[in-house]
ROSEDREN-374372 format. One record per residue: x, y, z of N, C-alpha, C, CB in turn; residue in one letter; residue number from 0. Coordinates in steps of 0.02 Angstrom, whole numbers. Glycine has a CB too. Layout:
! ROSEDREN-374372
PT      npx      npy      npz     capx     capy     capz      cpx      cpy      cpz     cbpx     cbpy     cbpz   res     n
PT        X        Y        Z        X        Y        Z        X        Y        Z        X        Y        Z     a   NUM
...
END
This chain:
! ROSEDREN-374372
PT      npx      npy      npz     capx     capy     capz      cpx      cpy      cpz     cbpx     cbpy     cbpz   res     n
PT     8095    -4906     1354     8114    -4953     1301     8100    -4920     1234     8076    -5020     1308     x     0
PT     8152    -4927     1190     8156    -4905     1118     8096    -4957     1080     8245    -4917     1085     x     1
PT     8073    -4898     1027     8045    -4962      967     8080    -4953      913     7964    -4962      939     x     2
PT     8067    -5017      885     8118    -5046      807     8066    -5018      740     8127    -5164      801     x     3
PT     8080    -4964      714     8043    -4949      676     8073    -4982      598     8034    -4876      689     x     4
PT     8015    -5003      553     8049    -5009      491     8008    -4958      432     8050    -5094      470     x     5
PT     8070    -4934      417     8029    -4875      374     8058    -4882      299     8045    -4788      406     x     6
PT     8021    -4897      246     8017    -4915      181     7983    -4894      124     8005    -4960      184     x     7
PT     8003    -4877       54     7971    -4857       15     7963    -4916      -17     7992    -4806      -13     x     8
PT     7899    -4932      -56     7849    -4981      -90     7824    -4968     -155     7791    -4988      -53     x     9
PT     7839    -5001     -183     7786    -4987     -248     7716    -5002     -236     7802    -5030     -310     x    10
PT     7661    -5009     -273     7594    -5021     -261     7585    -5085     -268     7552    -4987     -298     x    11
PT     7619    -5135     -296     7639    -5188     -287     7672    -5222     -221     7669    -5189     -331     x    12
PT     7719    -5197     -185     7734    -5210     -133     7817    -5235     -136     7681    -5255     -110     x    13
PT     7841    -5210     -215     7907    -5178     -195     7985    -5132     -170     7904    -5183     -203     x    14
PT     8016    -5163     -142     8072    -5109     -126     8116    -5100     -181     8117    -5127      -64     x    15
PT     8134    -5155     -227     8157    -5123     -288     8142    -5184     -348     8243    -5099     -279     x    16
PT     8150    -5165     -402     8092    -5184     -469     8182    -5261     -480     8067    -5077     -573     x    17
PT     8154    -5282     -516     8187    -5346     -528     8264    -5337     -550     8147    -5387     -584     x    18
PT     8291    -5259     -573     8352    -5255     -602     8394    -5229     -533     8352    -5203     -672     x    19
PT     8355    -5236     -454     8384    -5193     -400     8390    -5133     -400     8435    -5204     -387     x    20
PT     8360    -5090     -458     8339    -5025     -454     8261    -5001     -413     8338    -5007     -527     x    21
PT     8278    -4931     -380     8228    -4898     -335     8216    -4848     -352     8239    -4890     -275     x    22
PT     8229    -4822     -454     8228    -4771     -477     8169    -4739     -481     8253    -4775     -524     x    23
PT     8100    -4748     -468     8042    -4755     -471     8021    -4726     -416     8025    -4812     -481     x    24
PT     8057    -4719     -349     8041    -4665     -288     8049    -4638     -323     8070    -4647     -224     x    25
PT     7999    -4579     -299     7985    -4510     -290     8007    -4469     -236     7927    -4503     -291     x    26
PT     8054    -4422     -226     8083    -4401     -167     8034    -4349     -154     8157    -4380     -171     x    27
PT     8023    -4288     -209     7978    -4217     -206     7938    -4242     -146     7923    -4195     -284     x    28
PT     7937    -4176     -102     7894    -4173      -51     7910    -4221        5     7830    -4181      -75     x    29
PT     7936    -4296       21     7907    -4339       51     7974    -4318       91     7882    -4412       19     x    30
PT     8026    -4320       75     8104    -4304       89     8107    -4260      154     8142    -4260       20     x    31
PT     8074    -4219      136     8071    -4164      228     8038    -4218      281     7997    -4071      230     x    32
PT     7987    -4245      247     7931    -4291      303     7981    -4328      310     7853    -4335      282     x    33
PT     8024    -4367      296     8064    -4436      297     8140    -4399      346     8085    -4474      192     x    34
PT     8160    -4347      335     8186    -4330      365     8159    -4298      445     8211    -4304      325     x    35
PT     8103    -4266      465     8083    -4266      523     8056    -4329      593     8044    -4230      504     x    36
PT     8066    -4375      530     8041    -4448      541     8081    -4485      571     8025    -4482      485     x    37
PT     8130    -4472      548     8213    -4519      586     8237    -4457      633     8301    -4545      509     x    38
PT     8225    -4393      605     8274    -4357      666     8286    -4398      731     8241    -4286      693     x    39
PT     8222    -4442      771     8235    -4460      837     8275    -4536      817     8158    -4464      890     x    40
PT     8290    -4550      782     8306    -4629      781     8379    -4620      795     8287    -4676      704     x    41
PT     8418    -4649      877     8476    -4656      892     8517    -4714      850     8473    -4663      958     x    42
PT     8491    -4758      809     8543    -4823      798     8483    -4844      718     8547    -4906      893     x    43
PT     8526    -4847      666     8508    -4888      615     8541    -4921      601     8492    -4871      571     x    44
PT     8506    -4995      591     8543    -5086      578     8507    -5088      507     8510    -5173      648     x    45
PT     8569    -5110      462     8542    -5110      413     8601    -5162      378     8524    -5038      387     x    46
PT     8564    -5190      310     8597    -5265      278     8666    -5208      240     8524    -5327      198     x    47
PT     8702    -5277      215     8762    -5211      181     8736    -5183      110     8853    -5249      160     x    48
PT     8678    -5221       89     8678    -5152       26     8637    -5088       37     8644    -5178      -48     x    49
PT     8591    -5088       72     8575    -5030      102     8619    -5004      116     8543    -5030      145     x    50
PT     8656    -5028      167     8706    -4979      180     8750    -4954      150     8731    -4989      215     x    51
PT     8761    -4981       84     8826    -4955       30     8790    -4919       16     8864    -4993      -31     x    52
PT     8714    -4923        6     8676    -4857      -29     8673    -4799       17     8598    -4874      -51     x    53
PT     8665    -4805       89     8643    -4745      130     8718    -4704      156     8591    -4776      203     x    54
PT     8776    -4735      129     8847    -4722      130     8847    -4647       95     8892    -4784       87     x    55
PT     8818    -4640       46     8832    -4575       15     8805    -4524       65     8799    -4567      -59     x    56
PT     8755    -4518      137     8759    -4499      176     8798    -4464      198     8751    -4524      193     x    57
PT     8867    -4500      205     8915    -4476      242     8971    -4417      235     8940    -4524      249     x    58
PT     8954    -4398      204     8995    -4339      150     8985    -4271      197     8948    -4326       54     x    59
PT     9057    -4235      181     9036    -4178      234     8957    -4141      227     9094    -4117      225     x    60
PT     8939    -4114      270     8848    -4105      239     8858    -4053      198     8775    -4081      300     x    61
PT     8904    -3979      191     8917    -3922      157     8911    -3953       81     8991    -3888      180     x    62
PT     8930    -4010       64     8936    -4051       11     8876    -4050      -23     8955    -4113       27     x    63
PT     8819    -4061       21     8740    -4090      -23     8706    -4023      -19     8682    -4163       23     x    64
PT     8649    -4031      -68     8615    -3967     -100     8588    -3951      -21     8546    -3979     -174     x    65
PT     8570    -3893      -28     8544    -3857       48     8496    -3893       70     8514    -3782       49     x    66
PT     8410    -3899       30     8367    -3945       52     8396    -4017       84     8326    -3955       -4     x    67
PT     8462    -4059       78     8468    -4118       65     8518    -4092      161     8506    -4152      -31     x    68
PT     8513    -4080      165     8587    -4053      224     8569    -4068      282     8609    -3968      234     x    69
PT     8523    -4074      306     8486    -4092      359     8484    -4147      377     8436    -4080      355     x    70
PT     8440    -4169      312     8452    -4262      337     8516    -4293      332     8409    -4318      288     x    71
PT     8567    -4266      296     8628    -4287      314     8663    -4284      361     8655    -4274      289     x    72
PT     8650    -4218      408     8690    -4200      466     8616    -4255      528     8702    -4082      477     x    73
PT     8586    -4258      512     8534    -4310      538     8549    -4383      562     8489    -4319      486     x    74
PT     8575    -4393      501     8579    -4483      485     8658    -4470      496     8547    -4527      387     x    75
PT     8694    -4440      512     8773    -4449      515     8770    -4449      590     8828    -4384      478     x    76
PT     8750    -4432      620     8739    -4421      717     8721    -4499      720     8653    -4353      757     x    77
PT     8680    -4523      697     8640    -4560      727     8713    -4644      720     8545    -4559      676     x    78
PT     8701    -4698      767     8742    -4750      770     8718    -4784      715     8745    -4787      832     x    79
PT     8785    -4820      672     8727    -4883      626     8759    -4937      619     8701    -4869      544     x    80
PT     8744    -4994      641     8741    -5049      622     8753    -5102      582     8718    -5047      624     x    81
PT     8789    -5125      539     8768    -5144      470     8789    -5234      477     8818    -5091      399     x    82
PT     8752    -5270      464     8728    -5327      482     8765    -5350      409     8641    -5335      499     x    83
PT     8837    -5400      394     8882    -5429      357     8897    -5481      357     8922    -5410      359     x    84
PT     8909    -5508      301     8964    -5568      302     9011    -5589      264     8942    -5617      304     x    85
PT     9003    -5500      222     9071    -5494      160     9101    -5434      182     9047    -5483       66     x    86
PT     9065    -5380      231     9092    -5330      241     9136    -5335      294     9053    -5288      245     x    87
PT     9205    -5310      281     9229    -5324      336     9251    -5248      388     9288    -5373      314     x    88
PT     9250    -5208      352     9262    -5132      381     9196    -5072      356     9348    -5102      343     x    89
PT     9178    -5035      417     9153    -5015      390     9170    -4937      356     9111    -5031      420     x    90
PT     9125    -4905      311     9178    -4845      286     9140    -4777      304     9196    -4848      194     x    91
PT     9079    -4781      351     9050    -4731      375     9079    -4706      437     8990    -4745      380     x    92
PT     9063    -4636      455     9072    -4643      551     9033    -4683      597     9057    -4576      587     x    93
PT     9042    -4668      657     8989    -4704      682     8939    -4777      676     8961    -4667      674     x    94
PT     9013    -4804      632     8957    -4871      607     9007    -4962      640     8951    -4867      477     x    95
PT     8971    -4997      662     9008    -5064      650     8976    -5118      644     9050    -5079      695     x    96
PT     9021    -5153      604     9006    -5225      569     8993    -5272      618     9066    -5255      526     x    97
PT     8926    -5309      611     8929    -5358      639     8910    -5425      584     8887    -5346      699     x    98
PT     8927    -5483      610     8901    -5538      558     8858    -5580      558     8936    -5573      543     x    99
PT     8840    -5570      602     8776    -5597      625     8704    -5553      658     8800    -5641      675     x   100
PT     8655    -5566      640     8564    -5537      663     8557    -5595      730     8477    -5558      575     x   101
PT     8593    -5543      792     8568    -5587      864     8499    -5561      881     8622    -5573      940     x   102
PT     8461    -5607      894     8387    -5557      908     8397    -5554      982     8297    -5596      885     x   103
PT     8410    -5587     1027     8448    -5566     1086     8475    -5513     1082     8493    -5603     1106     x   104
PT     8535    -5492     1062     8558    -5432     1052     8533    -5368     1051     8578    -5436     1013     x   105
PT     8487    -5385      975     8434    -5325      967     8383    -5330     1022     8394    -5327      895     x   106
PT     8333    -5369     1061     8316    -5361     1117     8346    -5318     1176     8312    -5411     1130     x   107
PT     8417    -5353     1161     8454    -5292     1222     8451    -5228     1210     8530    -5295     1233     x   108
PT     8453    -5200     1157     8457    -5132     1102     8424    -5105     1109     8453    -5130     1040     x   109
PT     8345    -5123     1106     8283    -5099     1110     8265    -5093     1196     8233    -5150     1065     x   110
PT     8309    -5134     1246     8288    -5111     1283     8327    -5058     1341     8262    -5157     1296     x   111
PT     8393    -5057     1312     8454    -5014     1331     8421    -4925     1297     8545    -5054     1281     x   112
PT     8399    -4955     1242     8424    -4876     1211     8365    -4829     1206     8458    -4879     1128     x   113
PT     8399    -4754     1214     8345    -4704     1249     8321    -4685     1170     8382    -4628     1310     x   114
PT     8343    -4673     1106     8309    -4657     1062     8270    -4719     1029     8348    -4622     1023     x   115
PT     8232    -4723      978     8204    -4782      921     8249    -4777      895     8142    -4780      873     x   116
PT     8246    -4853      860     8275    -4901      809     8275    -4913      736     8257    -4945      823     x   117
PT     8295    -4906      689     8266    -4913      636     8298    -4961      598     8258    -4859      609     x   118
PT     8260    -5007      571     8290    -5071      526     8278    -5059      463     8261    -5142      539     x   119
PT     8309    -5065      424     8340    -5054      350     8362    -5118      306     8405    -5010      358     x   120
PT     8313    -5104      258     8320    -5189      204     8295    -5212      198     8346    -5242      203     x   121
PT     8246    -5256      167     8194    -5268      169     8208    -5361      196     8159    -5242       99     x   122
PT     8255    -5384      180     8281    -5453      212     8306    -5433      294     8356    -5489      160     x   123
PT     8327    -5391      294     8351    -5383      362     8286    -5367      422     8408    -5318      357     x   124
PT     8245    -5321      405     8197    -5309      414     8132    -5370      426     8197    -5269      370     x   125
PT     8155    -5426      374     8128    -5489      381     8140    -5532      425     8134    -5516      337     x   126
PT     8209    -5533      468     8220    -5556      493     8205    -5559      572     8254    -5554      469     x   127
PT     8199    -5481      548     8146    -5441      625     8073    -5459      649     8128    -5357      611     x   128
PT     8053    -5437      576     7988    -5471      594     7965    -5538      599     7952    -5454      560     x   129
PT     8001    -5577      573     8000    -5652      585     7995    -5659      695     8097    -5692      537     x   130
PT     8057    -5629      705     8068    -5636      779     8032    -5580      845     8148    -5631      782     x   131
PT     7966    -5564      797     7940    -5498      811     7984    -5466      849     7876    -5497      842     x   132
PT     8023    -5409      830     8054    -5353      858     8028    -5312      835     8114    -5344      855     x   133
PT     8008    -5313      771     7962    -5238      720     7900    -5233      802     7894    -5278      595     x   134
PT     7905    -5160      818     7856    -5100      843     7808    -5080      799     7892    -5038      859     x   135
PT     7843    -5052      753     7804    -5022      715     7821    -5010      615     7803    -4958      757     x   136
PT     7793    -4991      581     7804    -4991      515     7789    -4927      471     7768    -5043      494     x   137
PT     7827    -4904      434     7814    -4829      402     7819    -4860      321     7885    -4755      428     x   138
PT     7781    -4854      289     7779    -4893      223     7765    -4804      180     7699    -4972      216     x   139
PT     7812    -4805      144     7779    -4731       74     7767    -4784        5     7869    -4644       42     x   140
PT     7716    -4780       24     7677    -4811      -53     7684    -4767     -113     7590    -4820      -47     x   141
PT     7731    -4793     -176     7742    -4739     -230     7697    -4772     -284     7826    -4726     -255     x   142
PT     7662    -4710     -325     7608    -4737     -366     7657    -4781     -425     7553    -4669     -399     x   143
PT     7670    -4830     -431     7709    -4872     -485     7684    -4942     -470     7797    -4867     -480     x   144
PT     7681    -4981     -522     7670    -5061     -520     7757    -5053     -555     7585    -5109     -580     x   145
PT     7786    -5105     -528     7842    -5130     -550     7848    -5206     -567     7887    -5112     -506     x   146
PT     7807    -5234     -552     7799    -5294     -566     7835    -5367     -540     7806    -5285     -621     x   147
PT     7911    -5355     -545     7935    -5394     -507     7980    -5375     -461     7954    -5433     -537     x   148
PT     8011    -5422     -430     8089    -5389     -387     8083    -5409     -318     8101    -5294     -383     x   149
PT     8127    -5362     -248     8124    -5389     -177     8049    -5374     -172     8176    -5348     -115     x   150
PT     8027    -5407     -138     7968    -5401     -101     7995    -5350      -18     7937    -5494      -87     x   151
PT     7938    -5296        9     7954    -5271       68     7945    -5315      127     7920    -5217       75     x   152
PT     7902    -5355      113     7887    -5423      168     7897    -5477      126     7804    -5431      203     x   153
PT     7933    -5540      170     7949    -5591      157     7873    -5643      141     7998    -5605      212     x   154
PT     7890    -5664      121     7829    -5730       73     7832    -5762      135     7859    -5793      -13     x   155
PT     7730    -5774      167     7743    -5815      219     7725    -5788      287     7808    -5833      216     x   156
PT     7756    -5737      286     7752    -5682      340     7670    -5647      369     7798    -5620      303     x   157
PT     7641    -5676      429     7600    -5642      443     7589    -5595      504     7565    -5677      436     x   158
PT     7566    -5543      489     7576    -5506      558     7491    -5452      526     7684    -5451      572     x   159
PT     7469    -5449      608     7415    -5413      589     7412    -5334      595     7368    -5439      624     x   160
PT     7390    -5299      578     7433    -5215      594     7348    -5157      609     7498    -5176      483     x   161
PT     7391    -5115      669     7344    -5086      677     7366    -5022      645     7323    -5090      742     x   162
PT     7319    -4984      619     7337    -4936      549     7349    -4867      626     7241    -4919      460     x   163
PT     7438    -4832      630     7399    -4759      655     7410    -4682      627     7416    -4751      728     x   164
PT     7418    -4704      586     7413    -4625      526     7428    -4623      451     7470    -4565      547     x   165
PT     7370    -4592      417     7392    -4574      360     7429    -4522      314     7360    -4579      347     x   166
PT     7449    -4526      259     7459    -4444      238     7489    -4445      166     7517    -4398      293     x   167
PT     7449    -4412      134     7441    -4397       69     7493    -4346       28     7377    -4372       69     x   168
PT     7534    -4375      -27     7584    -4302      -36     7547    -4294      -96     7681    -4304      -45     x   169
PT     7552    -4229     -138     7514    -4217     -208     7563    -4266     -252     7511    -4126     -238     x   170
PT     7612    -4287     -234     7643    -4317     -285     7624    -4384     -294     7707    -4312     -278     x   171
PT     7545    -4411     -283     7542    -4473     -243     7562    -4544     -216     7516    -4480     -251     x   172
PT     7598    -4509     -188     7630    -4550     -129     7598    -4547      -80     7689    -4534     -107     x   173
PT     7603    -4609      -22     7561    -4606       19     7577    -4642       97     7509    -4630      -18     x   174
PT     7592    -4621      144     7621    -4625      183     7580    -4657      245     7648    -4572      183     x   175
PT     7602    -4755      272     7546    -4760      288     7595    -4786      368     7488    -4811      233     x   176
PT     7564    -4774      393     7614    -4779      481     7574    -4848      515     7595    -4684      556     x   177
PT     7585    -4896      524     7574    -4940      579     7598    -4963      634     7569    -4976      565     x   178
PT     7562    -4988      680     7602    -5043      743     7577    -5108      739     7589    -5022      828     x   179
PT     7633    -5151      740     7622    -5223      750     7602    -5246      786     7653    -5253      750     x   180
PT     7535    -5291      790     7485    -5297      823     7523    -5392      849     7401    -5278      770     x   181
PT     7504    -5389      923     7553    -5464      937     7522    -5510      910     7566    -5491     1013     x   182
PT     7433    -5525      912     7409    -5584      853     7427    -5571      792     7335    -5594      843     x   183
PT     7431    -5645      776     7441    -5656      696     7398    -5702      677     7510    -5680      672     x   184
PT     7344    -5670      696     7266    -5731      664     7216    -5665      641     7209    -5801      754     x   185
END
């Protein structure tokens, strides 16, 4: 059985992007190779449609992106994705299809059909996971910024208890913190 990983960058505050829907405030330096060795195994990413309009530029022949960047593109273009809609009606990647609805049945079946991990993308979509515990596990890159307002990475409300299993420090400080979702929520 596959796990549903959700892997997310954070401000120190605990956002995915600051109140104008900007995520200009990641820091890529350094973390970008780690983030790319990180998904290499992930067979299937489900993700909401603006993520996915964002992770679209992906798709470009890889000869296209700077050399460092080529990898994770020929990476994330293999892999199946998902994209969870209800305005999108086609999708414009390879390997990708629309669905319009978050069946957690479904994704149950997913997780237990499929030979690689999972990765959920969005921080609402992602919410919706963990609401119905499917989240395995959690990869959070904490970027040194207060942003103050905007999405939250976890939904308001939401409790889940987490057992911490690795850290890791980039000089750029960022900070890379790995968990598994622990089944109490007391």
């Amino acid at each position: 059985m596959s796990k549903l990983l959700y892997i997310t960058n954070t401000s120190l505050d605990g956002y995915v992007e600051d109140e104008t829907g900007a995520f200009d405030w990641v820091n890529p330096d350094q973390v970008f190779e780690f983030i790319t060795e990180l998904v290499r195994p992930i067979g299937t990413y489900l993700y909401g449609r603006r993520l996915y309009e964002t992770m679209a530029y992906w798709d470009a022949p890889v000869d296209s992106y700077q050399p460092e960047h080529r990898d994770f593109a020929s990476v994330w273009q293999k892999a199946e994705k998902i994209v969870f809609s209800r305005t999108l009606t086609d999708a414009m990647t390879r390997n990708t299809r629309v669905e319009r609805d978050f069946d957690v049945e479904t994704i149950q079946k997913l997780k237990r059909e499929s030979d690689h991990d999972i990765n959920i993308g969005g921080a609402e979509l992602a919410g919706l996971a963990l609401e119905a515990d499917l989240v395995d596990e959690c990869h959070l890159f904490l970027n040194p910024v207060i942003v103050g307002s905007g999405k939250p990475a976890f939904r308001a409300g939401l409790r889940r208890n987490l057992e911490l299993l690795e850290t890791r420090c980039f000089s750029t400080g960022v900070i890379h913190l790995h968990y598994r979702i622990r089944g109490d929520t007391r």
